[in-house]
Biopython code that builds the backbone (N, CA, C, O; Angstrom):
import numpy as np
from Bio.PDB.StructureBuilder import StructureBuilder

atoms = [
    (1, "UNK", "N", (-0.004, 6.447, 9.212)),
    (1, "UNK", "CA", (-0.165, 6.921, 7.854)),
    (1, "UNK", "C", (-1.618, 6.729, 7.451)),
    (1, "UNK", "O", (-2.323, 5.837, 7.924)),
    (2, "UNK", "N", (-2.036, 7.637, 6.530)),
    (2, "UNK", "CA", (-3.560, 8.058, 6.488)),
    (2, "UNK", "C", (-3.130, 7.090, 5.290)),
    (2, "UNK", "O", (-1.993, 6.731, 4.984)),
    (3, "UNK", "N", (-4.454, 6.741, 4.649)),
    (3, "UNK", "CA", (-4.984, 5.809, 3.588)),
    (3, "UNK", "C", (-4.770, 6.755, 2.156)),
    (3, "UNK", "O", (-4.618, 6.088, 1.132)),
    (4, "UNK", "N", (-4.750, 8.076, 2.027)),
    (4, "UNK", "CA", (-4.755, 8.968, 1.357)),
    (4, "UNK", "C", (-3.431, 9.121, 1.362)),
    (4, "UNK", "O", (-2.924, 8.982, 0.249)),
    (5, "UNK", "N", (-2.551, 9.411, 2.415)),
    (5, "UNK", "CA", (-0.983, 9.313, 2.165)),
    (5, "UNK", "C", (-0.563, 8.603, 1.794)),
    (5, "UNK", "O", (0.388, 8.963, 1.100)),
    (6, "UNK", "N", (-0.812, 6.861, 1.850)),
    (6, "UNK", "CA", (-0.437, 5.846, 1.124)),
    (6, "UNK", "C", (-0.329, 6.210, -0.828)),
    (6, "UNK", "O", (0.670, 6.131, -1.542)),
    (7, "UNK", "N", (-1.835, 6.622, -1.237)),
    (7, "UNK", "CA", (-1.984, 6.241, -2.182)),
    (7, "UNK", "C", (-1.167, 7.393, -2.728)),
    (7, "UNK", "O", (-0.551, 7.099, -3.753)),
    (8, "UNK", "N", (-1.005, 8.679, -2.276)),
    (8, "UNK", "CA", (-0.461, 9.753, -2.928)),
    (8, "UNK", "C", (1.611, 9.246, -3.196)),
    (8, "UNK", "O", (2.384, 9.673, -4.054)),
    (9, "UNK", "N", (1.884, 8.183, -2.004)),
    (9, "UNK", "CA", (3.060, 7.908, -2.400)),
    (9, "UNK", "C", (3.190, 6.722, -3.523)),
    (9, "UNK", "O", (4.201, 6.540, -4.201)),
    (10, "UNK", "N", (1.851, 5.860, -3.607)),
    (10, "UNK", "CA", (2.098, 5.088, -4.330)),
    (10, "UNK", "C", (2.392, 6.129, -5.879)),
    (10, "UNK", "O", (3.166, 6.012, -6.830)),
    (11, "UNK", "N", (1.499, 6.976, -5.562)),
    (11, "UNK", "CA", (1.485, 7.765, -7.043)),
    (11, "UNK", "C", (2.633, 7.849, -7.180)),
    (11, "UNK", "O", (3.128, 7.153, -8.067)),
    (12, "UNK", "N", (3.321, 8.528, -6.552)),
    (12, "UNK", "CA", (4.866, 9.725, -6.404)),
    (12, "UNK", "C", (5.617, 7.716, -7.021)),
    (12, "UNK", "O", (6.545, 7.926, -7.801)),
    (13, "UNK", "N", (5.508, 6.932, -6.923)),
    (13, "UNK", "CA", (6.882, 5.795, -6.787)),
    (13, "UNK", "C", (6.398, 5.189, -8.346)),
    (13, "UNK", "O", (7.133, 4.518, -9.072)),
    (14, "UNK", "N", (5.207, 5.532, -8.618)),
    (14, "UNK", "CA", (4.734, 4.601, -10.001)),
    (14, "UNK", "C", (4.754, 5.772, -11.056)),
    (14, "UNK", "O", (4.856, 5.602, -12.271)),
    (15, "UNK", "N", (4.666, 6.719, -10.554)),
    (15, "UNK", "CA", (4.134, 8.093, -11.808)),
    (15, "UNK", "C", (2.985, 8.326, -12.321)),
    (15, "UNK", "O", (2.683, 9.037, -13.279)),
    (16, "UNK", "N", (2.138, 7.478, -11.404)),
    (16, "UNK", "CA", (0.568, 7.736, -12.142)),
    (16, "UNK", "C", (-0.441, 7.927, -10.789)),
    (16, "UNK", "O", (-0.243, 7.530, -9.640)),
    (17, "UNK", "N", (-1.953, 8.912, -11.514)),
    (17, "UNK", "CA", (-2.785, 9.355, -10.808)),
    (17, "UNK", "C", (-3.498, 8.008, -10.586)),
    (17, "UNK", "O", (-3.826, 7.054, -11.292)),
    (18, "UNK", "N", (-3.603, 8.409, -9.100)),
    (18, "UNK", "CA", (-5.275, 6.946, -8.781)),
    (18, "UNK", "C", (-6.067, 7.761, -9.222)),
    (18, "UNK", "O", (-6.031, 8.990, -9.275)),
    (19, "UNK", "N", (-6.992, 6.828, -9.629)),
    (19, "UNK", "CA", (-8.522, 7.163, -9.430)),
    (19, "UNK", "C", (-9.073, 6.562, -8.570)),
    (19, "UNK", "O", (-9.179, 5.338, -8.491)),
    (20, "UNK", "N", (-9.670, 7.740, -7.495)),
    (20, "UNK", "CA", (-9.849, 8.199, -6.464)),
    (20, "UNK", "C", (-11.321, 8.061, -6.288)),
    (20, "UNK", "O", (-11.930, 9.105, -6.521)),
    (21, "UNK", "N", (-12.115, 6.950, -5.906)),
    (21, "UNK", "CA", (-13.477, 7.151, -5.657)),
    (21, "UNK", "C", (-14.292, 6.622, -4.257)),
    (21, "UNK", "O", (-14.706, 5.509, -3.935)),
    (22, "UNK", "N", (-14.335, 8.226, -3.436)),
    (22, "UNK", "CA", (-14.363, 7.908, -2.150)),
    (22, "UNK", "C", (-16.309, 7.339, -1.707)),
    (22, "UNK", "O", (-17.329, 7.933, -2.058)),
    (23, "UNK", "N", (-16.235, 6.373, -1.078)),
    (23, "UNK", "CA", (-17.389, 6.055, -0.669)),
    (23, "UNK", "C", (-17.500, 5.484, 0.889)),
    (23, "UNK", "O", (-16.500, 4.996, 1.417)),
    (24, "UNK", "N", (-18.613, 5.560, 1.512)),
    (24, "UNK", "CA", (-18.570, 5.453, 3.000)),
    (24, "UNK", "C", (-18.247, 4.460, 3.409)),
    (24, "UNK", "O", (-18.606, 3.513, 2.710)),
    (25, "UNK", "N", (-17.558, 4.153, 4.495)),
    (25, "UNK", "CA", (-17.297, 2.831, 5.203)),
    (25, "UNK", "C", (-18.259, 1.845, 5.507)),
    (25, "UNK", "O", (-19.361, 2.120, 5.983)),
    (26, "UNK", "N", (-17.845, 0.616, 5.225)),
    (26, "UNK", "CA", (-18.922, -0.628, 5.975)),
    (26, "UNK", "C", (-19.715, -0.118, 7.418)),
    (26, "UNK", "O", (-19.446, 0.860, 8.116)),
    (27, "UNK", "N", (-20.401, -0.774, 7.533)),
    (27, "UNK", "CA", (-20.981, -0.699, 9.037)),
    (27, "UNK", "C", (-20.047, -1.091, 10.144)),
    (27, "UNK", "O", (-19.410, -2.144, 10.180)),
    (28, "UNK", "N", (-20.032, -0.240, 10.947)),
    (28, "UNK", "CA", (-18.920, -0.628, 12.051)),
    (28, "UNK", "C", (-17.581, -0.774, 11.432)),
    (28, "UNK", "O", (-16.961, -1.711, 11.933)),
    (29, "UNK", "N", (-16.962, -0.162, 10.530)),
    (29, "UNK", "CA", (-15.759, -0.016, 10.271)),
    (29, "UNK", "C", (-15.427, 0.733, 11.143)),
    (29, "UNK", "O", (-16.064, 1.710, 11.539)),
    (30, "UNK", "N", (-13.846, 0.141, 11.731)),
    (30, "UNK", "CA", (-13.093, 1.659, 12.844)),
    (30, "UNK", "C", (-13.287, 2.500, 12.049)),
    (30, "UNK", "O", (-13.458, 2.228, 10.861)),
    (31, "UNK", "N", (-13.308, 3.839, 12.565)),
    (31, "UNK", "CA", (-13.629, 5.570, 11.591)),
    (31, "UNK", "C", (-11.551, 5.682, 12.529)),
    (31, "UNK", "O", (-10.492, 5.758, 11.906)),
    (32, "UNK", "N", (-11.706, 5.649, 13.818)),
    (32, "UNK", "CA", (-10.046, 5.959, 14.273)),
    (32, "UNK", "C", (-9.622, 5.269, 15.064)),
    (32, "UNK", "O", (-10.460, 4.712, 15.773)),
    (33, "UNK", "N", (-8.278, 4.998, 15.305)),
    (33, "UNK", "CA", (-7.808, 4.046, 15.841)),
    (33, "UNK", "C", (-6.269, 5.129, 16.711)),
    (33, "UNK", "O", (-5.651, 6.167, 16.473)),
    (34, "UNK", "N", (-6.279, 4.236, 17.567)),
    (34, "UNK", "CA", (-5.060, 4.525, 18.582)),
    (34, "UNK", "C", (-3.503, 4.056, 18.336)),
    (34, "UNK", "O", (-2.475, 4.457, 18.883)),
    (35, "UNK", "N", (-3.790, 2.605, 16.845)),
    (35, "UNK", "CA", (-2.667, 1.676, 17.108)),
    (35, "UNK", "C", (-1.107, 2.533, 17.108)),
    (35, "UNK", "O", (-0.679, 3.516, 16.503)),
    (36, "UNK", "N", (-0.575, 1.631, 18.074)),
    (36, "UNK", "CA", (1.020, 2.132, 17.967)),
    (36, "UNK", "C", (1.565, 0.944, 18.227)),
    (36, "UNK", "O", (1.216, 0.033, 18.978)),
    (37, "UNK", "N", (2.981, 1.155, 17.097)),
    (37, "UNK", "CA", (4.100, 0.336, 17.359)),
    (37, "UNK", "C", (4.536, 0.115, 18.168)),
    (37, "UNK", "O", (4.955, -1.042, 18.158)),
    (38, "UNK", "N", (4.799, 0.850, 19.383)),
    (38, "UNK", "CA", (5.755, 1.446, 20.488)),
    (38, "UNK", "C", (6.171, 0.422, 21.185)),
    (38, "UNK", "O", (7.329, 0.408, 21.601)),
    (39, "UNK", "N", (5.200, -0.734, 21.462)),
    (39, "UNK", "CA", (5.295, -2.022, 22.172)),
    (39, "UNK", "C", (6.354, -3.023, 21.223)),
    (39, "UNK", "O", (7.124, -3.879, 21.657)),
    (40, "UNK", "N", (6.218, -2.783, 20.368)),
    (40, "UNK", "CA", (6.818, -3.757, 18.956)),
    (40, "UNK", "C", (8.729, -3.016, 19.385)),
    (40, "UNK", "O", (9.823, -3.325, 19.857)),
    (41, "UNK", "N", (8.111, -2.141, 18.902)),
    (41, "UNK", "CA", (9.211, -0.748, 19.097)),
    (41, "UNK", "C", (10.075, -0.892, 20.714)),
    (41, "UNK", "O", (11.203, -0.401, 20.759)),
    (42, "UNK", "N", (9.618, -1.440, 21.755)),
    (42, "UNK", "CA", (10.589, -1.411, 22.598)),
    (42, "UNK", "C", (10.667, -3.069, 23.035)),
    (42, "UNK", "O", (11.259, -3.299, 24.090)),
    (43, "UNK", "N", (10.167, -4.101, 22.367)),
    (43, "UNK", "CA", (10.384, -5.356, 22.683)),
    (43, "UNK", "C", (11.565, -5.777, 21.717)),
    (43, "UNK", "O", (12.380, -6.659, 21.986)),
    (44, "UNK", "N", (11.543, -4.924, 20.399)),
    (44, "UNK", "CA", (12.715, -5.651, 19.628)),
    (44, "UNK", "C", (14.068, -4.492, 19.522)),
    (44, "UNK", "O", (15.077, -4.573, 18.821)),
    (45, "UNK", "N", (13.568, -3.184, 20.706)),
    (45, "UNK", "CA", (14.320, -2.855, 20.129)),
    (45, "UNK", "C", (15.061, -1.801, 19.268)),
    (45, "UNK", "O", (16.103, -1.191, 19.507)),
    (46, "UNK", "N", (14.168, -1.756, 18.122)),
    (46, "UNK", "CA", (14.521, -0.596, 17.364)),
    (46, "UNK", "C", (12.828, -0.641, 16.411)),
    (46, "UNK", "O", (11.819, -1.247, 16.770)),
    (47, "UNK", "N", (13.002, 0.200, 15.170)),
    (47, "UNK", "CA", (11.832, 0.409, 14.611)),
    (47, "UNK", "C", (11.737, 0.296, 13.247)),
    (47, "UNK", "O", (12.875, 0.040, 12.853)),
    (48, "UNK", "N", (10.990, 0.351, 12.333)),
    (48, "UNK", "CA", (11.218, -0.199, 10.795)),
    (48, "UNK", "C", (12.104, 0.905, 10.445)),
    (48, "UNK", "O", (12.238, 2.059, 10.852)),
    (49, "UNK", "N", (12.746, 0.078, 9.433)),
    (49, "UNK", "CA", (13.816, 0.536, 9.211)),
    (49, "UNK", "C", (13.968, 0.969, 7.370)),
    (49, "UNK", "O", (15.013, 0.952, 6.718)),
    (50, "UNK", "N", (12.983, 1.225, 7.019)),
    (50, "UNK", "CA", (12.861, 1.610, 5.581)),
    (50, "UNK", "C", (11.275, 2.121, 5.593)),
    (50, "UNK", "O", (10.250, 1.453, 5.730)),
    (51, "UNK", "N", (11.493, 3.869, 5.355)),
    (51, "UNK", "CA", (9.690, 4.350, 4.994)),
    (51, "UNK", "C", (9.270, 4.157, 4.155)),
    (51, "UNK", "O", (9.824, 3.975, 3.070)),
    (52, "UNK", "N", (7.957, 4.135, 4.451)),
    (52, "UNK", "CA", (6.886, 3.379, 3.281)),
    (52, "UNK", "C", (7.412, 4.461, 1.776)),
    (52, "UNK", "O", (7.731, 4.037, 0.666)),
    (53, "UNK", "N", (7.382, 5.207, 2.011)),
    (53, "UNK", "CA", (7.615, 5.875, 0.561)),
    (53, "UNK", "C", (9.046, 5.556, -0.046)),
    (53, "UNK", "O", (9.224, 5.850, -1.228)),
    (54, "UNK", "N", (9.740, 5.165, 0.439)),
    (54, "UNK", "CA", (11.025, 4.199, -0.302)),
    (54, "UNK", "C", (10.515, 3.065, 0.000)),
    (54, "UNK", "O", (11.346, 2.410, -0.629)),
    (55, "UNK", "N", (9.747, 2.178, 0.500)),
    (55, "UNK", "CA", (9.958, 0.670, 0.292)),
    (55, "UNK", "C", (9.027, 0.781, -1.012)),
    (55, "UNK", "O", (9.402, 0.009, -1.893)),
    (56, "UNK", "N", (7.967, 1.510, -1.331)),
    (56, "UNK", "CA", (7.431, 1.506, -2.122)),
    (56, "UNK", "C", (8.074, 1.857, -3.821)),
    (56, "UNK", "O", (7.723, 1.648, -4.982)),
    (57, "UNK", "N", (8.869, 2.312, -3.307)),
    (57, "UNK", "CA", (9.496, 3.087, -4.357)),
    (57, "UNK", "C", (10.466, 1.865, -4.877)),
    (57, "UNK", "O", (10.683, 1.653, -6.070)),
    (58, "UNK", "N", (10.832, 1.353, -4.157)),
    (58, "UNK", "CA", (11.825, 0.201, -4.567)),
    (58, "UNK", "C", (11.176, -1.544, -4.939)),
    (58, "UNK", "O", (11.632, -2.547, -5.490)),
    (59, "UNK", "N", (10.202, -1.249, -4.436)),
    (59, "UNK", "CA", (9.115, -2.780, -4.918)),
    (59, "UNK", "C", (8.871, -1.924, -6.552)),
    (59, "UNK", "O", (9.205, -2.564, -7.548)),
    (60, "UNK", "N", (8.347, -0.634, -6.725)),
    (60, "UNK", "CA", (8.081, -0.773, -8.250)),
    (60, "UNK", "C", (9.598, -0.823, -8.883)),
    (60, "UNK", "O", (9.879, -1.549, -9.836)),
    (61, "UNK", "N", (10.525, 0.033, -8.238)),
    (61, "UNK", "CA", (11.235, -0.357, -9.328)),
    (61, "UNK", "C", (11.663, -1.723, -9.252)),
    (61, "UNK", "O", (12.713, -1.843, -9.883)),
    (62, "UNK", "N", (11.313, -2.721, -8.780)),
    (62, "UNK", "CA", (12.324, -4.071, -8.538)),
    (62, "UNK", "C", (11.194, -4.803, -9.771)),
    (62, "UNK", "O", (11.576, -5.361, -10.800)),
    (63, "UNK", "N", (9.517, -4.596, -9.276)),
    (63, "UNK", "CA", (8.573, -4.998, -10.410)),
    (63, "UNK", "C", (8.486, -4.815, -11.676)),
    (63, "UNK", "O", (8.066, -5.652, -12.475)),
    (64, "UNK", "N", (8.977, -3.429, -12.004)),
    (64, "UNK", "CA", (9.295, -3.140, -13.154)),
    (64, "UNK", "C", (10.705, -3.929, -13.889)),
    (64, "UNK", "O", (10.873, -4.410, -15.010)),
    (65, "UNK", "N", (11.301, -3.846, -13.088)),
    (65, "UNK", "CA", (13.033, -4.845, -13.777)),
    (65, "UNK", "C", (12.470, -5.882, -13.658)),
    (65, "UNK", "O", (12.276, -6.425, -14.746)),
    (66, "UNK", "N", (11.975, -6.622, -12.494)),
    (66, "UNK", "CA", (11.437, -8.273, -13.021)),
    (66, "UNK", "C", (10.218, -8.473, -13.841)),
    (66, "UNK", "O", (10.088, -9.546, -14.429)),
    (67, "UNK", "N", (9.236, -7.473, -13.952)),
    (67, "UNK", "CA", (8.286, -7.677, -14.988)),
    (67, "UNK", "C", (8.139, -7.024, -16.139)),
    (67, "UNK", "O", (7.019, -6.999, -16.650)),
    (68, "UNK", "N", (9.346, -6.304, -16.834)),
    (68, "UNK", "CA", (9.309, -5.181, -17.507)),
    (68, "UNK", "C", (9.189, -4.282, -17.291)),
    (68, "UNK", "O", (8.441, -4.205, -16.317)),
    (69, "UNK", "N", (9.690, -2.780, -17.837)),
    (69, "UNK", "CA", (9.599, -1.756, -17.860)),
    (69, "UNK", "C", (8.119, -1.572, -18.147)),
    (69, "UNK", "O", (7.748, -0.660, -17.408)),
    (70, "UNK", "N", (6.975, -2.067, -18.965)),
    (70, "UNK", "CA", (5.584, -1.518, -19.515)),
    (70, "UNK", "C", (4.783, -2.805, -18.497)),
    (70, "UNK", "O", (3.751, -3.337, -18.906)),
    (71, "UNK", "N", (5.285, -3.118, -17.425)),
    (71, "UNK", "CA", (4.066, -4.106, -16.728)),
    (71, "UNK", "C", (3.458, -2.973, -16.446)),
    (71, "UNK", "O", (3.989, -1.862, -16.457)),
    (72, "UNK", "N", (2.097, -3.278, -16.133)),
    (72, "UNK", "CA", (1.065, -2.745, -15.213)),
    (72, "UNK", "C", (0.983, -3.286, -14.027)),
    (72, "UNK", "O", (1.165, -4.501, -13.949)),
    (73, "UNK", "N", (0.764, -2.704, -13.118)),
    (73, "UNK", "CA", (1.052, -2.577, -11.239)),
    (73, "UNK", "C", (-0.447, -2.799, -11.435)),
    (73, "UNK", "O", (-0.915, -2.180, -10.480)),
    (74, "UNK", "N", (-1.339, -3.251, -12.022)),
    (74, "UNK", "CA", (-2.808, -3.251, -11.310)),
    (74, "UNK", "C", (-3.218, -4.916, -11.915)),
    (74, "UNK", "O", (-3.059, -5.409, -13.032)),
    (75, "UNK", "N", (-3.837, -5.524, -10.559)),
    (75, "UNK", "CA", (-4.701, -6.742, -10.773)),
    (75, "UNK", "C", (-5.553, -7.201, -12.303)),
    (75, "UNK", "O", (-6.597, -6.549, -12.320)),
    (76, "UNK", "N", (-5.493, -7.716, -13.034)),
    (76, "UNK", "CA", (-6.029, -7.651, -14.220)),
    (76, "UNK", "C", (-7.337, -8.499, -13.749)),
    (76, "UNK", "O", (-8.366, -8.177, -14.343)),
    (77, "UNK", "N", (-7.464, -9.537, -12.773)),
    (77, "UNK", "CA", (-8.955, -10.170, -12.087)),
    (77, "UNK", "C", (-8.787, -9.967, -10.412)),
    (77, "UNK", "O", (-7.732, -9.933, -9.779)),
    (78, "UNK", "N", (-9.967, -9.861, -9.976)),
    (78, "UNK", "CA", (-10.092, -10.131, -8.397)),
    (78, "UNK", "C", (-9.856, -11.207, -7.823)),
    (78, "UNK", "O", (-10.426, -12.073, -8.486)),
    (79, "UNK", "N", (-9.269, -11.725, -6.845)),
    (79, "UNK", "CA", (-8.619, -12.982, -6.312)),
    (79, "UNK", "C", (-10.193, -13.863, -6.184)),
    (79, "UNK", "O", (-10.259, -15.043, -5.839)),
    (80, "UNK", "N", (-11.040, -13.258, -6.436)),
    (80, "UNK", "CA", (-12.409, -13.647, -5.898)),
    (80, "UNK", "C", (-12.469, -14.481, -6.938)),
    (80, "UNK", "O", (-12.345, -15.695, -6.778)),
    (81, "UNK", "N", (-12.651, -13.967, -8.039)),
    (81, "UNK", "CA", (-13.056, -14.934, -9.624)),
    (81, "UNK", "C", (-11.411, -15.943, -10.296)),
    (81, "UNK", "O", (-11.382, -16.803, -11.175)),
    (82, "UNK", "N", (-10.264, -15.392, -9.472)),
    (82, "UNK", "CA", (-9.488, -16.512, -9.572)),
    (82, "UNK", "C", (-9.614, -17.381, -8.890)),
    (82, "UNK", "O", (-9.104, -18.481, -9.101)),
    (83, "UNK", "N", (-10.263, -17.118, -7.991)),
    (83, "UNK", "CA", (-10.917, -19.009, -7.049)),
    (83, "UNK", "C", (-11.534, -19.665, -7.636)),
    (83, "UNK", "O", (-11.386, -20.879, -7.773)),
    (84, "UNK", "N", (-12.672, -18.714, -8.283)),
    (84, "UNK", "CA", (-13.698, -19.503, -9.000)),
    (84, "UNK", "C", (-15.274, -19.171, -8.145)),
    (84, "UNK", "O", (-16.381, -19.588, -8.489)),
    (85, "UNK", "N", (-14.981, -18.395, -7.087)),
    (85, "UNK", "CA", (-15.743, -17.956, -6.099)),
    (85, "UNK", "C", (-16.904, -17.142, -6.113)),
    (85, "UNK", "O", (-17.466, -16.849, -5.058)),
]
sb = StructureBuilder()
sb.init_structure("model")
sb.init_model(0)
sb.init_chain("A")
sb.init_seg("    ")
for serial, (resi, resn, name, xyz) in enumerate(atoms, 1):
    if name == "N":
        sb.init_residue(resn, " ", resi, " ")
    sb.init_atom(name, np.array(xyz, "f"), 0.0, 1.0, " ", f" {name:<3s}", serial, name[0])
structure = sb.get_structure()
């Protein structure tokens, strides 16, 4: 799953647009990768068993019933300045 498919399902499970602001990768960030499950996938067995666009779909609604219907799904500080960091 592309990084862009992620966020378009997060949209589809929350009801709201990201804002979308694309900028270039770190230095030496992978640009593509090969990874596969398949090894995971034949050592246990079988394969995940809920797609990201329903697990997602079911963490907001579970966030929303445990944090209210009007929580906001977004970080209000960076874990950085909750250290103190």
């Amino acid at each position: 799953m592309q990084v862009l498919e992620l966020v378009r399902a997060a949209e589809a499970a929350t009801g709201k647009t990201a804002k979308i602001r694309l900028q270039p990768g770190p230095a030496g960030d992978v640009v593509h990768t090969e990874a596969d499950a398949g090894a995971l996938r034949a050592l246990l067995g079988r394969g995940p068993a809920t797609p990201v666009e329903e697990g997602l779909a079911r963490f907001v609604a579970w966030y929303r019933d445990y944090h209210g219907e009007a929580a906001e799904l977004t970080p209000r500080r960076s874990l950085r300045r909750q250290s103190g960091k």
